[in-house]
Predicted model as a PDB file, atoms N, CA, C, CB and O in Angstrom, pLDDT in the B-factor column:
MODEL        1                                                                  
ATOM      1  N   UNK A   1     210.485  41.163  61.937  1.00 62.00           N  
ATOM      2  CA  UNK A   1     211.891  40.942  62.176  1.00 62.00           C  
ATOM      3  C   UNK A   1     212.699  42.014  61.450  1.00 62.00           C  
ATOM      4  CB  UNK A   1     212.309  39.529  61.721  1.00 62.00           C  
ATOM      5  O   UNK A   1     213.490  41.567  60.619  1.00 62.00           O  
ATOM      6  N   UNK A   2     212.660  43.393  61.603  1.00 73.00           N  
ATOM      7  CA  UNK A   2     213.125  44.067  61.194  1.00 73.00           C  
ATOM      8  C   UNK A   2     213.030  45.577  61.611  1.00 73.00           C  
ATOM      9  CB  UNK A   2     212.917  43.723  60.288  1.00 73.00           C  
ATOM     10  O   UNK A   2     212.661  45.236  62.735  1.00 73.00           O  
ATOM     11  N   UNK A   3     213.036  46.680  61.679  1.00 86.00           N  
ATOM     12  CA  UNK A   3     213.443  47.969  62.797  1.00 86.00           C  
ATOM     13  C   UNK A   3     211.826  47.983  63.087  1.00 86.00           C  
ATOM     14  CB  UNK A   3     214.339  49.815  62.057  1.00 86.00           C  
ATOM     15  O   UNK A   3     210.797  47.923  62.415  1.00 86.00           O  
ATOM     16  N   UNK A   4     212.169  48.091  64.391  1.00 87.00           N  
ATOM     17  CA  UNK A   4     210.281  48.180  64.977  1.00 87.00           C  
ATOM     18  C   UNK A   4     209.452  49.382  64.767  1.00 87.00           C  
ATOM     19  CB  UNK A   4     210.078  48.094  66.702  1.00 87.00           C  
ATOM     20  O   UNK A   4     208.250  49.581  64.946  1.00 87.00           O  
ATOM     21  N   UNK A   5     210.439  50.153  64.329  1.00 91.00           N  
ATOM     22  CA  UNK A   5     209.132  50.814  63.822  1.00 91.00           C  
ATOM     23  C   UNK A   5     208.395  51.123  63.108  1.00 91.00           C  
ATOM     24  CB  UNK A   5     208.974  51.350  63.871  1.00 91.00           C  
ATOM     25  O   UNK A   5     207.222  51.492  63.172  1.00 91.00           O  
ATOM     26  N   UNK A   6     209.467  50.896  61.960  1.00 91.00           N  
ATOM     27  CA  UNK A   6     208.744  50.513  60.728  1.00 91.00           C  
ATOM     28  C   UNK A   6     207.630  49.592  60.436  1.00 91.00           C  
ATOM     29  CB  UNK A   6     209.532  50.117  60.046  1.00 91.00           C  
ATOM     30  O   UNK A   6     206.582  49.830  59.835  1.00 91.00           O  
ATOM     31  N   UNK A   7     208.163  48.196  61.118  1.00 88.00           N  
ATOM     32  CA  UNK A   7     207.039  47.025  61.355  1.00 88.00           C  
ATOM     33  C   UNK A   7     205.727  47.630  61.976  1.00 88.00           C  
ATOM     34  CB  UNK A   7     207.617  45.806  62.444  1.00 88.00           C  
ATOM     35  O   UNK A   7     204.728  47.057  61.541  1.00 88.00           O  
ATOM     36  N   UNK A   8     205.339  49.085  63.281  1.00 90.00           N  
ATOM     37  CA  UNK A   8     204.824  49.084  63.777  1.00 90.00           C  
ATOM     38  C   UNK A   8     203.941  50.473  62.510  1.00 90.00           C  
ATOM     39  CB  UNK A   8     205.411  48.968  65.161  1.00 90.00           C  
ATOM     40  O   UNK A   8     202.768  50.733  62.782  1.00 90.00           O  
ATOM     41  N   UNK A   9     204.368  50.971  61.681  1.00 93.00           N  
ATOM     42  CA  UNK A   9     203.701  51.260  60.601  1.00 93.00           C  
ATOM     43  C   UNK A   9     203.499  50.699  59.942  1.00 93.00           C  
ATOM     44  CB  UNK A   9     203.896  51.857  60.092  1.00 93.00           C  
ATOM     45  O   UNK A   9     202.429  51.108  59.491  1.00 93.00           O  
ATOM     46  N   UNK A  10     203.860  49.688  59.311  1.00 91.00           N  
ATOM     47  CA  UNK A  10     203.149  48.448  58.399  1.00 91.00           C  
ATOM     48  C   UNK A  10     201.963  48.612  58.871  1.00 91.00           C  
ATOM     49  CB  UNK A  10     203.641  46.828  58.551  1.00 91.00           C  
ATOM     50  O   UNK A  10     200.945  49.084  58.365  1.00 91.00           O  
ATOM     51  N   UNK A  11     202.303  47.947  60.433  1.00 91.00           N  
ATOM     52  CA  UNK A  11     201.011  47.117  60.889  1.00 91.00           C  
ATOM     53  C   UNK A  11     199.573  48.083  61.205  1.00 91.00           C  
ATOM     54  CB  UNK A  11     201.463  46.267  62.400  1.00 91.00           C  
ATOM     55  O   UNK A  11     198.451  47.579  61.247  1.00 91.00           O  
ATOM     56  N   UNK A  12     199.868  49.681  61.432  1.00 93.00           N  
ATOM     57  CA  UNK A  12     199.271  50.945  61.365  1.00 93.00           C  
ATOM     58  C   UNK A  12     198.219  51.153  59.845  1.00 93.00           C  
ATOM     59  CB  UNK A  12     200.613  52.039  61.446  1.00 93.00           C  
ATOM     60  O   UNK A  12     197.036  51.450  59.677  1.00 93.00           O  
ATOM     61  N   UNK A  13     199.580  50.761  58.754  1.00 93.00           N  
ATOM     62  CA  UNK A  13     199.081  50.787  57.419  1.00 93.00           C  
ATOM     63  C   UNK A  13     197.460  49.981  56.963  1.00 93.00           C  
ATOM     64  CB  UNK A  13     200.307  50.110  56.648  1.00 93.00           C  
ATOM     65  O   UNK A  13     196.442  50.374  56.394  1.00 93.00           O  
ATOM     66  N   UNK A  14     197.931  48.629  57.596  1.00 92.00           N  
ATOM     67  CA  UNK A  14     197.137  47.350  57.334  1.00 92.00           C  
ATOM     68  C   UNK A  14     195.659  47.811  58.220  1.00 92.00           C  
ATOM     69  CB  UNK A  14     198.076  45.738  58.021  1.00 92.00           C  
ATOM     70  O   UNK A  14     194.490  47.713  57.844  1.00 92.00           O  
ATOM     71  N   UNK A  15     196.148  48.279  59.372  1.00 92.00           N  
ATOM     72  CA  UNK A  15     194.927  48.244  60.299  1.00 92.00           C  
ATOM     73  C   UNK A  15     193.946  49.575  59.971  1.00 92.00           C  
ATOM     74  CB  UNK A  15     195.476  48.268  61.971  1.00 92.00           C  
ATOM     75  O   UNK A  15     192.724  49.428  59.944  1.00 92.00           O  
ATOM     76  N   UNK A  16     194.380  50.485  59.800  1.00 93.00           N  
ATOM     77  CA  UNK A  16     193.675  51.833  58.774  1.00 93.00           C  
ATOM     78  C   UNK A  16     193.244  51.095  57.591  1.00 93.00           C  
ATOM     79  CB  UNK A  16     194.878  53.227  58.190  1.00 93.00           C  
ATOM     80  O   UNK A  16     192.146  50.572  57.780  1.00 93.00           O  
ATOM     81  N   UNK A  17     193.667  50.905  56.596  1.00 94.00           N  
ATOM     82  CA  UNK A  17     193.030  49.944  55.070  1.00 94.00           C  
ATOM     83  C   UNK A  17     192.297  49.162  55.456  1.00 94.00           C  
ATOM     84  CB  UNK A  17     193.976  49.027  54.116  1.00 94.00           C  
ATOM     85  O   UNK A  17     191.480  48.930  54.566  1.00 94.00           O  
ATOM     86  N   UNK A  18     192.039  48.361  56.674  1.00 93.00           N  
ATOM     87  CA  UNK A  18     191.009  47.499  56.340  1.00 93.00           C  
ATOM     88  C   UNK A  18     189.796  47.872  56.945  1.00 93.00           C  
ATOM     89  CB  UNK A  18     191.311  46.208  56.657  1.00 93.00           C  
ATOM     90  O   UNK A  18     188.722  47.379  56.600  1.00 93.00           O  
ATOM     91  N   UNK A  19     189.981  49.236  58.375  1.00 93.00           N  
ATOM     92  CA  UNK A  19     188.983  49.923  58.891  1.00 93.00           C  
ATOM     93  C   UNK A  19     188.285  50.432  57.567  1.00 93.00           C  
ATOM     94  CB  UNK A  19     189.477  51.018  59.916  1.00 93.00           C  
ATOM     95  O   UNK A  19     187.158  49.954  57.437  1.00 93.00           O  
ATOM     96  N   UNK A  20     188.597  51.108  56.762  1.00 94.00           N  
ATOM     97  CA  UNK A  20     188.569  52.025  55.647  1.00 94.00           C  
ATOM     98  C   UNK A  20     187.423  51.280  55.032  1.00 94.00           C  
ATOM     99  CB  UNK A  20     189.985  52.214  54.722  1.00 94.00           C  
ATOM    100  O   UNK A  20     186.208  51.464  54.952  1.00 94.00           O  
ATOM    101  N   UNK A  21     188.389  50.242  54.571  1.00 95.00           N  
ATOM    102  CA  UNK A  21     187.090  49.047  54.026  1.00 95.00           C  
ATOM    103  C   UNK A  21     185.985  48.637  54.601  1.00 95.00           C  
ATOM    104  CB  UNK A  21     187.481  47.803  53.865  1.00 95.00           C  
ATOM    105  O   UNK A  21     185.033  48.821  53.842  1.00 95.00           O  
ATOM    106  N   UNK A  22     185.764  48.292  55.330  1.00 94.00           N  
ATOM    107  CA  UNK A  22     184.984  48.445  56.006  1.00 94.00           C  
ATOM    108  C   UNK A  22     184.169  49.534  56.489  1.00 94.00           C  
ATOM    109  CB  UNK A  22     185.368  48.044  56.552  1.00 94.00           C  
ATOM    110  O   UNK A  22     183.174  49.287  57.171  1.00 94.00           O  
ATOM    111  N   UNK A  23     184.366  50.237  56.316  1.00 93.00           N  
ATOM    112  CA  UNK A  23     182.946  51.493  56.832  1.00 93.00           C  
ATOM    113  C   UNK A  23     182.993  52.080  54.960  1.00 93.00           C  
ATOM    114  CB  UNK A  23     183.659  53.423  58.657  1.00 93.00           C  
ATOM    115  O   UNK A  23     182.240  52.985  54.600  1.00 93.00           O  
ATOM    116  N   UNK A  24     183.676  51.607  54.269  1.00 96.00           N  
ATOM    117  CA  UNK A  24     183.311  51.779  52.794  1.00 96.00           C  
ATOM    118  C   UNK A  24     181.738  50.574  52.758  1.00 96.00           C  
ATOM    119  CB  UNK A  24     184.993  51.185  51.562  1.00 96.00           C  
ATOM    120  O   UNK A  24     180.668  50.566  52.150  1.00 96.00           O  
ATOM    121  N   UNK A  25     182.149  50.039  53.380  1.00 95.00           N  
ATOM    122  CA  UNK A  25     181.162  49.257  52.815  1.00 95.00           C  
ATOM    123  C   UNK A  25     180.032  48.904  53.740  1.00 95.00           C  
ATOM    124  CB  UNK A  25     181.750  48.100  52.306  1.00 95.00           C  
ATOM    125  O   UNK A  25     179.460  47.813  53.748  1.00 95.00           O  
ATOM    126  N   UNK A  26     179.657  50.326  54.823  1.00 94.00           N  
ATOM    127  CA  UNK A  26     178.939  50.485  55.322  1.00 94.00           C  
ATOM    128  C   UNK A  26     178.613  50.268  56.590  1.00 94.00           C  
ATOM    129  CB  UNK A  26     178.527  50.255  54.798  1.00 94.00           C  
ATOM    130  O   UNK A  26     177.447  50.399  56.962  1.00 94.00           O  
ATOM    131  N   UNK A  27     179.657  49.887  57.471  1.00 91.00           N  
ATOM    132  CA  UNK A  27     179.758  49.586  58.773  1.00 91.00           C  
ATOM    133  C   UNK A  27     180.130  50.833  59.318  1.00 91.00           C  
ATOM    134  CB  UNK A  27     180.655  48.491  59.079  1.00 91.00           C  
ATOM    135  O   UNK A  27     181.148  51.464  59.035  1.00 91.00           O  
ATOM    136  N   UNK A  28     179.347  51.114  60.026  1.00 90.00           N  
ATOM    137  CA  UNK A  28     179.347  52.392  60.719  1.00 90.00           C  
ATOM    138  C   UNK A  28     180.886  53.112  61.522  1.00 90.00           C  
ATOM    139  CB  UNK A  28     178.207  52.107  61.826  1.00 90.00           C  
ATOM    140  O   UNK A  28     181.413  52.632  62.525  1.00 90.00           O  
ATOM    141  N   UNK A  29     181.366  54.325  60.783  1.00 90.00           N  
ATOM    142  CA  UNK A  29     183.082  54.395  61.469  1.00 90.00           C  
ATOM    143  C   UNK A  29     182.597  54.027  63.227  1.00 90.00           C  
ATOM    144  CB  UNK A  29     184.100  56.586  61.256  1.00 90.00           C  
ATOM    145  O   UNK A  29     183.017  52.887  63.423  1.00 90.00           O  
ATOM    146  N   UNK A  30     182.150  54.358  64.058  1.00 89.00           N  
ATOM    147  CA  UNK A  30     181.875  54.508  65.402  1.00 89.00           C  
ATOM    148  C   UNK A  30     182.220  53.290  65.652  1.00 89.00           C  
ATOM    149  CB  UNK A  30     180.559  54.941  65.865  1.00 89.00           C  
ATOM    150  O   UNK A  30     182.911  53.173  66.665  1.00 89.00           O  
ATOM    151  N   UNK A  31     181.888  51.963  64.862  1.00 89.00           N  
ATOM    152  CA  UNK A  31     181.838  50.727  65.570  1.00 89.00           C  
ATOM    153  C   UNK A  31     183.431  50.097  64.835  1.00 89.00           C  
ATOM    154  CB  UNK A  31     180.159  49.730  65.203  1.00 89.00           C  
ATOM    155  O   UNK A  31     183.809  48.930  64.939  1.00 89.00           O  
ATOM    156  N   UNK A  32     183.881  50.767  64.394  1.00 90.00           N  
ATOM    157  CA  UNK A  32     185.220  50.148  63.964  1.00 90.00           C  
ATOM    158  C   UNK A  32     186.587  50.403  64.386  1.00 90.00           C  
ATOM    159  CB  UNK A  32     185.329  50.329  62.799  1.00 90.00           C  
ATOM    160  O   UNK A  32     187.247  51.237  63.766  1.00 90.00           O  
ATOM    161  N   UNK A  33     187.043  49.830  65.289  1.00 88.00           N  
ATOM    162  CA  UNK A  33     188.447  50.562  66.199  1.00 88.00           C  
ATOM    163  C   UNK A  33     189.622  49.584  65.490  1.00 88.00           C  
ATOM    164  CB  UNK A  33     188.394  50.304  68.401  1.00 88.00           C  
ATOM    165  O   UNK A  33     189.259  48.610  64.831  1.00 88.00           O  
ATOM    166  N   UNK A  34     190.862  49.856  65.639  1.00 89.00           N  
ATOM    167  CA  UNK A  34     191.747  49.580  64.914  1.00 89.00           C  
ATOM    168  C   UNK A  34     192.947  49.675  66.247  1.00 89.00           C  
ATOM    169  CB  UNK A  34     191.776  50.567  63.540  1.00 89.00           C  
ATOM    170  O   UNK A  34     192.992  50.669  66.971  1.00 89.00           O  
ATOM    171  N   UNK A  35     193.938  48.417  66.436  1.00 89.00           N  
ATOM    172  CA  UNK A  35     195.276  48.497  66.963  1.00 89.00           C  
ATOM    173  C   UNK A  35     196.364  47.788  66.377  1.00 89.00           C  
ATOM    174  CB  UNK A  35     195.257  48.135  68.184  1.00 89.00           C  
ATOM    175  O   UNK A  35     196.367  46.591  66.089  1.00 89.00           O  
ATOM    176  N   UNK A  36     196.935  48.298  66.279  1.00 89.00           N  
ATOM    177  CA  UNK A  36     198.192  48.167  65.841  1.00 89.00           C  
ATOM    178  C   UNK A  36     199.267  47.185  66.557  1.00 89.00           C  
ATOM    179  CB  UNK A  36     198.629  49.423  65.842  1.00 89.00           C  
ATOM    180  O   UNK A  36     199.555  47.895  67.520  1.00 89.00           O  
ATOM    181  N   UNK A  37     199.702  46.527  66.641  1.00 87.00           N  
ATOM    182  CA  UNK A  37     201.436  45.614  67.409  1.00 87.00           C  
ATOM    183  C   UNK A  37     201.594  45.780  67.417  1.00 87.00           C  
ATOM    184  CB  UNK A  37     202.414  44.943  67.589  1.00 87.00           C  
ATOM    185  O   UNK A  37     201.887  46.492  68.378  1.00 87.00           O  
ATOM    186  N   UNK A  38     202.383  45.764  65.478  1.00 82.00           N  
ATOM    187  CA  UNK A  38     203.874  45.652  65.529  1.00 82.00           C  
ATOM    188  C   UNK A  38     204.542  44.908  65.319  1.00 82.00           C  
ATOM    189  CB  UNK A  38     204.324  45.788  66.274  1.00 82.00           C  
ATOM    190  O   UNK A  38     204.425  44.522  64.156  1.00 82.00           O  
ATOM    191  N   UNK A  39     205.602  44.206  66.103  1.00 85.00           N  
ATOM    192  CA  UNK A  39     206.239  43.216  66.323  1.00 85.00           C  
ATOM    193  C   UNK A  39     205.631  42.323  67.538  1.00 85.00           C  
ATOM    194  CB  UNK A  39     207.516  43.665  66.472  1.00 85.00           C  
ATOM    195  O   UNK A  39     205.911  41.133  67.683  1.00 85.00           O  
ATOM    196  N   UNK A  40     204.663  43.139  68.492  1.00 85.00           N  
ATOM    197  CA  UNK A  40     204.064  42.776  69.447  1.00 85.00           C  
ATOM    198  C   UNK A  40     203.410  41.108  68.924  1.00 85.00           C  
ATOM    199  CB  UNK A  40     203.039  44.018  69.829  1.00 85.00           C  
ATOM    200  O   UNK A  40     203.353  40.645  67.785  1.00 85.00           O  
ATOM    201  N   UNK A  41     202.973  40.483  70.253  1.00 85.00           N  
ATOM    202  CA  UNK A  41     202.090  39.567  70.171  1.00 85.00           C  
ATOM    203  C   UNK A  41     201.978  38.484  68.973  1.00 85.00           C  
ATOM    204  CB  UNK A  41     201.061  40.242  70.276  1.00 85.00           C  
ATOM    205  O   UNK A  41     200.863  38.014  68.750  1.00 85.00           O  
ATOM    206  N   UNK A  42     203.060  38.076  68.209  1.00 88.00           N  
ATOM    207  CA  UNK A  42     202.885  37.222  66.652  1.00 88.00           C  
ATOM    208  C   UNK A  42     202.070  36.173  66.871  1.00 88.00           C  
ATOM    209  CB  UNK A  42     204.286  36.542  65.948  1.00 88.00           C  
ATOM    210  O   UNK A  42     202.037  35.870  68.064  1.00 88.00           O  
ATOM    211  N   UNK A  43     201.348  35.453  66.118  1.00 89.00           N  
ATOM    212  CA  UNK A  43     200.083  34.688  66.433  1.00 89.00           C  
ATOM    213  C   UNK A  43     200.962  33.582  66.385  1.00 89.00           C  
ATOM    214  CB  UNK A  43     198.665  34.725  65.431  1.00 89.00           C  
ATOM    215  O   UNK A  43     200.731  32.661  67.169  1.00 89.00           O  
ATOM    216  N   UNK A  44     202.415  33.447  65.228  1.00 91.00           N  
ATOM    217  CA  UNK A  44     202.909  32.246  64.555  1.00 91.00           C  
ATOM    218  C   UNK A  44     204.776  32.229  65.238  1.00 91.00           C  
ATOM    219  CB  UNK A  44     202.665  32.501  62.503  1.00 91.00           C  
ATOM    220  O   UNK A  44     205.210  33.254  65.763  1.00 91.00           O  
ATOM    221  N   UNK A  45     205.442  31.282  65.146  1.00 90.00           N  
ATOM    222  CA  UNK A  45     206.468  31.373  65.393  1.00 90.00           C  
ATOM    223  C   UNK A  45     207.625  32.289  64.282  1.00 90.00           C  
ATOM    224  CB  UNK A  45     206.617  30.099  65.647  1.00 90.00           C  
ATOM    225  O   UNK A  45     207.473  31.794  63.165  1.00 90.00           O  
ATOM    226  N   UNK A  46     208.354  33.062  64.242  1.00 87.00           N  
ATOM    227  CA  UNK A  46     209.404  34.102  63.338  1.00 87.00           C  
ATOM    228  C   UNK A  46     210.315  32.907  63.198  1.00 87.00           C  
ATOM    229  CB  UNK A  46     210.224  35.733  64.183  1.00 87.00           C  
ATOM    230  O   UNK A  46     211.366  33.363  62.749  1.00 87.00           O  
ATOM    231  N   UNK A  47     210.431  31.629  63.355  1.00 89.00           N  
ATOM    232  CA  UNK A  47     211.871  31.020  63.224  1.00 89.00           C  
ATOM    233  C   UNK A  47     211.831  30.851  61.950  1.00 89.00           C  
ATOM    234  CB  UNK A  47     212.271  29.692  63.995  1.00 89.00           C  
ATOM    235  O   UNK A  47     212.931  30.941  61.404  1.00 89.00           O  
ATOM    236  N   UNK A  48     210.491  30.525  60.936  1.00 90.00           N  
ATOM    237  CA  UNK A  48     210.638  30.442  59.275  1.00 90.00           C  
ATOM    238  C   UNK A  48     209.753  31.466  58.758  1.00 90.00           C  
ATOM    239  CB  UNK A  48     210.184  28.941  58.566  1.00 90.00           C  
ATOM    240  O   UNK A  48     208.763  32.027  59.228  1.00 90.00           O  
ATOM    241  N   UNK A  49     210.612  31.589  57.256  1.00 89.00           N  
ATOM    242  CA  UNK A  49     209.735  32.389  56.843  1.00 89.00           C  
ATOM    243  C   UNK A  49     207.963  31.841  56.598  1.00 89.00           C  
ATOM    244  CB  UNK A  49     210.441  32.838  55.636  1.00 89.00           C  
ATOM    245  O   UNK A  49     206.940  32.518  56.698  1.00 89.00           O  
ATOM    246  N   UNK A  50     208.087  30.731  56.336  1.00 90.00           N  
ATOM    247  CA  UNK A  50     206.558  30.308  55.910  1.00 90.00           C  
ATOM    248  C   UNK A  50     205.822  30.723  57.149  1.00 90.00           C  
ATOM    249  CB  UNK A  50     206.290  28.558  55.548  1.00 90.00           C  
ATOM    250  O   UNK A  50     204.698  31.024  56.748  1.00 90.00           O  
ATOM    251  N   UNK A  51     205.875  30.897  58.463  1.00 90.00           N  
ATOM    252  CA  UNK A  51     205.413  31.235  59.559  1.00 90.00           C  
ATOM    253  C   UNK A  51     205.335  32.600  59.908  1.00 90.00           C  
ATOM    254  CB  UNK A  51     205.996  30.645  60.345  1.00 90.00           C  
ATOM    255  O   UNK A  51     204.300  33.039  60.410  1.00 90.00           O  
ATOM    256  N   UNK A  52     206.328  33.331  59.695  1.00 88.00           N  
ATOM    257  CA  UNK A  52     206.923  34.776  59.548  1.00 88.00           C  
ATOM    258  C   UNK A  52     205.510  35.522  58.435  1.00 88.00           C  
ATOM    259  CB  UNK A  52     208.897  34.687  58.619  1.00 88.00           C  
ATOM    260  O   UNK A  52     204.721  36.447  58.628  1.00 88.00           O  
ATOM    261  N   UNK A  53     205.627  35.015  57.815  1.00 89.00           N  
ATOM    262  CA  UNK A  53     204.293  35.468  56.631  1.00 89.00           C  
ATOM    263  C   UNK A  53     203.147  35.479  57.298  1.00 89.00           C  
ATOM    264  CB  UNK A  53     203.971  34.410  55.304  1.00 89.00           C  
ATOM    265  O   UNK A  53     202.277  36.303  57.018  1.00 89.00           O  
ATOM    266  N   UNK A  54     202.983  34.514  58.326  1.00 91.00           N  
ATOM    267  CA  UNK A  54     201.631  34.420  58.494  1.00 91.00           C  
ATOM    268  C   UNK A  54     201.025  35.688  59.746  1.00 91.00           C  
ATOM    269  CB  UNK A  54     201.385  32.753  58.946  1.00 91.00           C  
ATOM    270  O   UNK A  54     199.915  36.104  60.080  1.00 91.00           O  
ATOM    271  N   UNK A  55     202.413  35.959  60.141  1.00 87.00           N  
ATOM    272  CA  UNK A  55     202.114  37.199  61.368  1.00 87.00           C  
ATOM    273  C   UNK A  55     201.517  39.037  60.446  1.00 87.00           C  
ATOM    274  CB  UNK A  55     204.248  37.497  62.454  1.00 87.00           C  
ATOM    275  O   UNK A  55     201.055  40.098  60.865  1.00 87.00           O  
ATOM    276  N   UNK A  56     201.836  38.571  59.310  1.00 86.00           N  
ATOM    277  CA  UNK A  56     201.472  39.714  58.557  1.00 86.00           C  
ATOM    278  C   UNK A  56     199.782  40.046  58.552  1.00 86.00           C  
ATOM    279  CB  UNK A  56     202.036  39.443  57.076  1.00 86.00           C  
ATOM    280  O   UNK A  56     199.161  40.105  57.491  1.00 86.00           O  
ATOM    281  N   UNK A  57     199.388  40.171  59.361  1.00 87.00           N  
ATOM    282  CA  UNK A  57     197.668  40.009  58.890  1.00 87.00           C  
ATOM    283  C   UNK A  57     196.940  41.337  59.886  1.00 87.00           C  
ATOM    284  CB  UNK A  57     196.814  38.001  59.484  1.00 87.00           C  
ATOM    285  O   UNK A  57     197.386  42.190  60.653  1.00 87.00           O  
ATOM    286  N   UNK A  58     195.887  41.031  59.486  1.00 88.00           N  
ATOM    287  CA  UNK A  58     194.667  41.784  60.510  1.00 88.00           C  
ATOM    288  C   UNK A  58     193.814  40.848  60.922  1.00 88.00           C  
ATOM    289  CB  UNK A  58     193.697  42.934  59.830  1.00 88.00           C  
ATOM    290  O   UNK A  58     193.241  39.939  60.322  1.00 88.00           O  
ATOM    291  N   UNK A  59     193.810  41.309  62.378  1.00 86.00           N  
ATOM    292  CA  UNK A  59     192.668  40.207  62.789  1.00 86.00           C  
ATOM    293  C   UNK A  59     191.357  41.221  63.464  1.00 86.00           C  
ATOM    294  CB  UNK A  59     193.405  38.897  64.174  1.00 86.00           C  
ATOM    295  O   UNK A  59     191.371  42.329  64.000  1.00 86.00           O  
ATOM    296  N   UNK A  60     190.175  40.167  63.117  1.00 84.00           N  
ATOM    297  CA  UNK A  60     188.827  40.810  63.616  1.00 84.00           C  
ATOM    298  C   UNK A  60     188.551  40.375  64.524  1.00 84.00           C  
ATOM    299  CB  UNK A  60     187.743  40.777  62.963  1.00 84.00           C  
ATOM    300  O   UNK A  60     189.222  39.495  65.063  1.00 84.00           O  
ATOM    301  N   UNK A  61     187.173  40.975  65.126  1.00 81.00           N  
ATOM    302  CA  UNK A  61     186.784  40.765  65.914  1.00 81.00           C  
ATOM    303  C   UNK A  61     185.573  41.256  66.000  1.00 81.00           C  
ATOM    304  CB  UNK A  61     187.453  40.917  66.575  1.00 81.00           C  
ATOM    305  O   UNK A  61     185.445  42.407  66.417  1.00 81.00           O  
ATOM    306  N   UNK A  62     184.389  40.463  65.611  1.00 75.00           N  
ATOM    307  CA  UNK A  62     182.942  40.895  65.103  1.00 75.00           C  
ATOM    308  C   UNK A  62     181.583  40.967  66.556  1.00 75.00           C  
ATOM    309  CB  UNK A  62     182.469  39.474  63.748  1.00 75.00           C  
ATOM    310  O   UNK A  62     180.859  40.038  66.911  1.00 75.00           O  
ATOM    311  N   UNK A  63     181.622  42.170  67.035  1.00 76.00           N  
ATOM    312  CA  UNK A  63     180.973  41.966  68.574  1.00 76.00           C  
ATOM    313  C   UNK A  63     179.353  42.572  67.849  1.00 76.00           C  
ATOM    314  CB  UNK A  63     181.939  43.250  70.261  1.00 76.00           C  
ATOM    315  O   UNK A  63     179.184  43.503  67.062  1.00 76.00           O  
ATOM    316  N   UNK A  64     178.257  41.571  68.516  1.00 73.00           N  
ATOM    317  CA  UNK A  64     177.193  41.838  68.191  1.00 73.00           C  
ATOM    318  C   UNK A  64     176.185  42.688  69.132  1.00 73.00           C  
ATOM    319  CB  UNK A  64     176.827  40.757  67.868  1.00 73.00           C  
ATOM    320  O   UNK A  64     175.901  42.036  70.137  1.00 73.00           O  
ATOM    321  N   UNK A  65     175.597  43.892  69.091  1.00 71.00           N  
ATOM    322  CA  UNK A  65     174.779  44.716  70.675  1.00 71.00           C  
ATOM    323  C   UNK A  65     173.794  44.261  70.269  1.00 71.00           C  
ATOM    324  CB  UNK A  65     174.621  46.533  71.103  1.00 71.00           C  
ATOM    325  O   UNK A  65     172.739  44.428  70.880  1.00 71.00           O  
TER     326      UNK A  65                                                      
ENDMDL                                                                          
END                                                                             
């Protein structure tokens, strides 16, 4: 809730740091892709903040070959 594009570097920020972490800790870079929102898609409703908090995140998605 605030200039989108900034929000859409946050969410850039978060999604690089946790790729990072992850192939730090040995997950191969090849298998680790990263997207970004934004303001896009919120999992939670923006009408409170206690909800508003919760759109702050990274989400996974662990695919097994």
């Amino acid at each position: 809730m605030g200039d989108p594009q900034r929000d859409l570097a946050l969410s850039e920020f978060r999604s690089r740091v946790t790729s990072h972490y992850l192939v730090e800790k040995g997950i191969a870079p090849h298998a680790v892709h990263w997207q970004a929102k934004g303001e896009k898609l919120p999992a939670y409703s923006n009408d409170q903040d206690a909800t508003k908090a919760l759109n702050r995140r990274v989400e996974l998605k662990v695919i097994l070959e």
